[in-house]
C-alpha positions in Angstrom: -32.2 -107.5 -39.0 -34.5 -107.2 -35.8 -37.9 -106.0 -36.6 -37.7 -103.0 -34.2 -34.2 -101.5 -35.9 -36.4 -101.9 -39.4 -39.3 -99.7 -38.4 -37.3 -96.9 -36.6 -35.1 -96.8 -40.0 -38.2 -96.4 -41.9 -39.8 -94.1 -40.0 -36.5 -91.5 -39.8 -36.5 -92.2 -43.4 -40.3 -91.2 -44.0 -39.8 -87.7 -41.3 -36.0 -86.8 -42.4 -35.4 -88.6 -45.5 -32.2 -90.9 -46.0 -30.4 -91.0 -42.9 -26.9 -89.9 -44.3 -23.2 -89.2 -42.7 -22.8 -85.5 -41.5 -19.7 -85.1 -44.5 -22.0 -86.0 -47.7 -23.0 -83.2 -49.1 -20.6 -80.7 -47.7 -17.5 -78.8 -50.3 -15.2 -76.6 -49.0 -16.5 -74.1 -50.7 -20.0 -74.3 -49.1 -18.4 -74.8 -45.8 -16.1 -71.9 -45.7 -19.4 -70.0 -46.7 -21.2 -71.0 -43.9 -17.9 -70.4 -41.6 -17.9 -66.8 -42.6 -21.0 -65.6 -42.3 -21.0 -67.5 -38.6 -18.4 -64.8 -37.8 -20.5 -61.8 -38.9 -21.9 -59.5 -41.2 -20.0 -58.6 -44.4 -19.3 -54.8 -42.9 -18.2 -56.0 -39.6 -15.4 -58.4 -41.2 -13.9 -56.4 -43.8 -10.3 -56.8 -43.0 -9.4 -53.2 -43.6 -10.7 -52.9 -39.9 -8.0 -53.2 -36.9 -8.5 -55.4 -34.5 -6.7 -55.1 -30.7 -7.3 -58.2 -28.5 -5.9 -58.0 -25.2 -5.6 -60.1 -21.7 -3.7 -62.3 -19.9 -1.4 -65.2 -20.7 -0.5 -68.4 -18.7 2.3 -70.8 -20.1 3.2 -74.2 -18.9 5.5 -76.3 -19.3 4.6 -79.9 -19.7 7.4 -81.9 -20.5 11.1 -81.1 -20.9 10.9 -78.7 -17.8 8.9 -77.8 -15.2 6.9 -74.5 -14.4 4.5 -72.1 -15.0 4.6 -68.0 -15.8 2.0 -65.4 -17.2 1.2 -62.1 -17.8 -0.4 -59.7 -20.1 -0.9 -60.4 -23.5 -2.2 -58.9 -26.9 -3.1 -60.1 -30.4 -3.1 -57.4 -33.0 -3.7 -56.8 -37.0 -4.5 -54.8 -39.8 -5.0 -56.3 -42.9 -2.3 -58.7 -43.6 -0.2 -57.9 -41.1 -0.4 -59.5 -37.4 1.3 -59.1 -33.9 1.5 -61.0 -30.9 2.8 -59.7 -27.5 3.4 -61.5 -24.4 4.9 -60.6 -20.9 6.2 -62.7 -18.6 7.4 -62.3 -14.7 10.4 -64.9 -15.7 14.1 -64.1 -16.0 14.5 -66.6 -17.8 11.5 -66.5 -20.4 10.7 -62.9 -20.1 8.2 -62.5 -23.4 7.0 -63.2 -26.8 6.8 -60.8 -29.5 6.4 -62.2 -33.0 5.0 -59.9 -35.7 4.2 -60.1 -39.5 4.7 -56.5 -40.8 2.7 -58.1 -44.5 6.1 -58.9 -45.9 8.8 -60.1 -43.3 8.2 -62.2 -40.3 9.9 -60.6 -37.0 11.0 -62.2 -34.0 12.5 -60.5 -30.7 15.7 -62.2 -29.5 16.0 -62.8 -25.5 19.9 -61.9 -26.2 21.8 -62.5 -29.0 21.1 -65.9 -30.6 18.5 -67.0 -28.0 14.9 -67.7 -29.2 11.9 -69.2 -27.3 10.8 -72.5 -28.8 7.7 -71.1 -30.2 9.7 -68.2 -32.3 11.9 -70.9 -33.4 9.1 -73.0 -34.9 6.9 -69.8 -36.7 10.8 -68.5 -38.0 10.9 -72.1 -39.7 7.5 -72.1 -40.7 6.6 -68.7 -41.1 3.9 -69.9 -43.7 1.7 -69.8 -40.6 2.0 -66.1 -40.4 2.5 -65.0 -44.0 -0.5 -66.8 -44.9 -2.5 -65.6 -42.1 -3.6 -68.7 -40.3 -2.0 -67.4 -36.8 -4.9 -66.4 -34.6 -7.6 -68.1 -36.8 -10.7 -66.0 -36.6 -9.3 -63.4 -33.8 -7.2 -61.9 -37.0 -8.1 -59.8 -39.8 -6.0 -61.6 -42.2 -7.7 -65.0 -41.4 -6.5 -66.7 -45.0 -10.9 -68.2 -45.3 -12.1 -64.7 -44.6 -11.1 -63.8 -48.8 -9.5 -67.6 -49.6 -9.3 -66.5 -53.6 -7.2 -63.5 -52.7 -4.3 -65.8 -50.7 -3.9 -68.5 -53.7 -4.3 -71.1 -51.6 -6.5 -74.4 -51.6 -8.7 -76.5 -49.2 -9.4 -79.9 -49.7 -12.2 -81.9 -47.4 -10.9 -84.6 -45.4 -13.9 -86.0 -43.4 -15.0 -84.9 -39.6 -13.3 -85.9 -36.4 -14.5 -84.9 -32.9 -13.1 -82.1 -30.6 -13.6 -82.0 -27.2 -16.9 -83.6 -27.8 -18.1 -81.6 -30.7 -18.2 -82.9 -34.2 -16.3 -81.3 -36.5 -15.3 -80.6 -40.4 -11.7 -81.3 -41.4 -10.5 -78.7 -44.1 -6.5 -79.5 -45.5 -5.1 -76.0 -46.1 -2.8 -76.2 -48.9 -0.8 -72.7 -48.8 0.2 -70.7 -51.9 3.7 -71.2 -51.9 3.6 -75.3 -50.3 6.1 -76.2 -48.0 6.7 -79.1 -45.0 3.6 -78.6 -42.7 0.3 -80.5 -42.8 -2.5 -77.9 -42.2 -5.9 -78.7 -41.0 -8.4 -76.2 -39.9 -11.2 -78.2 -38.2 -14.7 -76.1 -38.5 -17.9 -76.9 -36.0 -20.6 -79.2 -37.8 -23.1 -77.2 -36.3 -22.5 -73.8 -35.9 -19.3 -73.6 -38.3 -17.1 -71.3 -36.0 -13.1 -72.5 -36.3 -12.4 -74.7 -33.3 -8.7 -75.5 -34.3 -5.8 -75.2 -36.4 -3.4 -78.1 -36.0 0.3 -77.6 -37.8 2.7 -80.9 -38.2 5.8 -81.4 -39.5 7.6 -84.9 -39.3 11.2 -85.1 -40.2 12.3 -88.7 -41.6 15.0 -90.7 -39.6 18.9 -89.9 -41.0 20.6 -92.4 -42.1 23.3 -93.6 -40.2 27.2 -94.7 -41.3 26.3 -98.6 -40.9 22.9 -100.5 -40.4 23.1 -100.2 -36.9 23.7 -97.0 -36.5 20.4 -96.4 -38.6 18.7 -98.7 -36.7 18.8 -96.5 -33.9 18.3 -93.4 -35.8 14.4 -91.9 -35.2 12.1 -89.7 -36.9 11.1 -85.9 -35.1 7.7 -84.5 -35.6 6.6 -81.3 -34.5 3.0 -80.2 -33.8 1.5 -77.1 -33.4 -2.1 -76.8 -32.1 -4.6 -73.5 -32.0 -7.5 -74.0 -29.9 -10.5 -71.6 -30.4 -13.5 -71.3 -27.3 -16.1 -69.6 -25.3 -17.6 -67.5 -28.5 -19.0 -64.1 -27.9 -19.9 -61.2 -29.9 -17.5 -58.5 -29.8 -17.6 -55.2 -32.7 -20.5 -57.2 -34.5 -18.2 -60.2 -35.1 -18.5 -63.6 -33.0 -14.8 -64.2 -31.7 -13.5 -67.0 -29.2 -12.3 -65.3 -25.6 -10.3 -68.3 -24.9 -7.1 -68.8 -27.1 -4.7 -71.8 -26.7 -1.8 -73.0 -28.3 0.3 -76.1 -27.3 3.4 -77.1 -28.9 5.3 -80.6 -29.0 8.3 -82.1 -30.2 8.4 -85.7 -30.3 12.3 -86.6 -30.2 13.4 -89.2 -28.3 16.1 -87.8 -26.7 14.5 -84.2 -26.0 10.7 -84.0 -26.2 8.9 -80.9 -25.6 5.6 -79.9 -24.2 4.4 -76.6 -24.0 0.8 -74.9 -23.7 -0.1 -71.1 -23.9 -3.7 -70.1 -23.2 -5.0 -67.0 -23.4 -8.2 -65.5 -21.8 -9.0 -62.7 -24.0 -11.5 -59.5 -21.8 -10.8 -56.6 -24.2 -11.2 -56.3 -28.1 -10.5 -52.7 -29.6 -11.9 -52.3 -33.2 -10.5 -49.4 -36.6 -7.5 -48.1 -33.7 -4.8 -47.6 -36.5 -1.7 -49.1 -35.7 1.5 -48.3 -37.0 3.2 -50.6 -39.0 6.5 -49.8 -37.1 4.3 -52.1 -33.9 4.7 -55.0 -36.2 8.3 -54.7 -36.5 9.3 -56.2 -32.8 13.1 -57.5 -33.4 13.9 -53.3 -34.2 
């Protein structure tokens, strides 16, 4: 080994001790800790308080379409239960509204039998709202905020970069399983949740000969929640920029959507009726 790469070791050995990877000593359980108090003091984040976060939305479509709408938009909960409202100046797409009322997942219909693609994946995987991962940290019912309450499990699964930052990889195992492969990826440094990614991948059917199988290919579906530009808001440090993007990798019919969010108002302990939650009445 060169002389020079030698001495530098030894000397961050002799200032910092072993030079060791970022993951070593690092459980879930110490991780999460760190995570929660990043978001704020214990009185701020009791999740008896309400939280109202409101701005605009922009969705574009990617691939499988072409376009681009927004409008104004809202995340809301208390407790458990969680709502999200979007309008859009479309015809054709005119909103989302998907709410958790703490037992039932609701979804509004454009008409009868018509759902957005995004409602049509949380309907089939409503473990993302019953559980409380939808939203991440901008919800009260953020599953990490009380982990022993939900019944669920973490597992740790290494670090990966996002978007240049280096990150922990926690495996969210919910309470009552199911088909999706959760990972909630934490900040190495400052520990606030940078993303949620949801994936579900659907084996091949087989066909009636071997060429018909042949030909036959998997789906998957992802789901991604992006988390940025941090402040403080109601003693609680919460992203103001909220993204999700959604793909379906099918051969024949792949989908590529994104929703961001810019989030300007956060209103803290407004009650809200639990009739809001209840969008498809």
């Amino acid at each position: 080994m060169n002389t020079a790469i030698i001495l530098t070791l030894v000397l961050l050995t002799n200032l910092f001790g072993p030079v060791a990877p970022v993951a070593d000593k690092v459980t879930p359980e110490e991780l999460v800790a760190k995570h929660i108090e990043a978001i704020g003091k214990a009185e701020a984040r009791k999740t008896d308080r309400s939280r109202i976060v409101a701005g605009t939305s922009v969705m574009n479509i990617k691939t499988g379409g072409r376009g681009t709408v927004s409008g104004p938009a809202l995340l809301a909960s208390q407790k458990d239960s969680v709502l999200l409202k979007a309008e859009f100046s479309s015809p054709s797409y005119p909103f989302e509204k998907i709410g958790f009322d703490g037992r039932k997942l609701h979804a509004k219909q454009y008409s009868p039998g018509v759902r957005s693609p995004l409602d049509e994946f949380f309907m089939s995987h409503t473990t993302v709202f019953t559980e409380g991962l939808f939203g991440g940290v901008l919800s009260s019912a953020w599953p990490l905020l009380d982990l022993a309450a939900q019944g669920s499990k973490l597992q740790y699964a290494g670090t990966e970069k996002i978007d240049g930052r280096q990150a922990h990889k926690l495996r969210y195992l919910p309470r009552a399983g199911g088909e999706l492969k959760i990972t909630i990826f934490i900040d190495a440094e400052n520990f606030q949740h940078l993303r949620t990614e949801y994936e579900r991948v659907i084996a091949a059917p087989m066909g009636g000969t071997p060429g018909e199988s042949a030909s036959q290919r998997e789906m998957r579906y992802q789901l991604v929640e992006d988390f940025r530009d941090f402040k403080t808001e109601g003693g609680l440090t919460l992203p103001h920029k909220y993204t999700i993007q959604y793909f379906v990798f099918n051969l024949n019919n792949p989908i590529a959507l994104d929703w961001t969010f810019n989030l300007t108002r956060f209103t803290f302990d407004y009650p809200i009726e639990h009739k809001e939650f209840l969008v498809d009445t």
